[in-house]
C-alpha positions, -999 to +999 in steps of 0.1 A: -105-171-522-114-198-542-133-230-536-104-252-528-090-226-500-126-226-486-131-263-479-094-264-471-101-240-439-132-260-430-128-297-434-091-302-437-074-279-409-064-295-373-087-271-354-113-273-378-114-314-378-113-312-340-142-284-341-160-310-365-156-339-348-167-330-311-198-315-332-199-354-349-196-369-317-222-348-300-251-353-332-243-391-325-248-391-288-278-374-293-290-391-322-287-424-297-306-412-273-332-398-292-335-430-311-333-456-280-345-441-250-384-438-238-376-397-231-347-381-248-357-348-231-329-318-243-305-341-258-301-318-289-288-291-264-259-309-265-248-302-307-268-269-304-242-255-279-209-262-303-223-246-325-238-217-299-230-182-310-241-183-344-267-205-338-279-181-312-284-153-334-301-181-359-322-185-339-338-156-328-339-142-360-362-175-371-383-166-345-389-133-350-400-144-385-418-175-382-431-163-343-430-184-315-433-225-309-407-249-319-394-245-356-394-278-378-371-304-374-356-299-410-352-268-403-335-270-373-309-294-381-302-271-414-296-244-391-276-264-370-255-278-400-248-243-418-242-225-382-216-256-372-195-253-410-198-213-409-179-219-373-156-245-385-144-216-418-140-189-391-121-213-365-098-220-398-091-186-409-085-177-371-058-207-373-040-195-403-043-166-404-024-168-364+004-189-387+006-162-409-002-184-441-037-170-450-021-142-476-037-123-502-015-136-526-014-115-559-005-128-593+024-111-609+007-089-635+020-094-677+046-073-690+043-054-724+066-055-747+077-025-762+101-018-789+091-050-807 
């Protein structure tokens, strides 16, 4: 695979761009509230569930290694980000590869010429 098949299943696939843009939609709801209400309380639940099974195992693996309390907010979001495109490459394959268009396509190997 090569980069152009890789951002093709992520960004530019029908599921994927669904996927993506719940996820969008969800970051800017809770982006809103965080930024306009007195008490935005577990708004970033929200984006942190579409992105959930991955994000699960994220997650406990940062806290096993950084121990317990709440990790950075940098951090977080990063995790979020990677865990939500990882999802959206997986969600593409699983689409194509249902089509029947994800191939290992081999290139056609040189002949040699002999008797020249």
């Amino acid at each position: 695979m090569n980069a152009r098949t890789l951002v093709r299943l992520t960004f530019a696939n029908p599921a994927s761009g669904i996927y993506l843009g719940l996820v969008g939609v969800a970051v800017a709801i809770a982006t809103a509230v965080t930024l306009f209400a007195p008490d935005p309380g577990f708004v970033w639940v929200l984006p942190a569930l579409f992105a959930f099974p991955l994000f699960l195992v994220v997650a406990l693996a940062q806290g096993a290694v950084h121990g317990e309390g709440q990790p950075e907010t940098w951090l977080f979001l990063t995790e979020l980000v990677v865990c939500v495109l990882v999802q959206s490459l997986v969600l593409g394959t699983m689409v194509e590869a249902s089509r029947g268009r994800l191939r290992l396509r081999r290139r056609p190997r040189p002949r040699l010429r002999t008797g020249d």
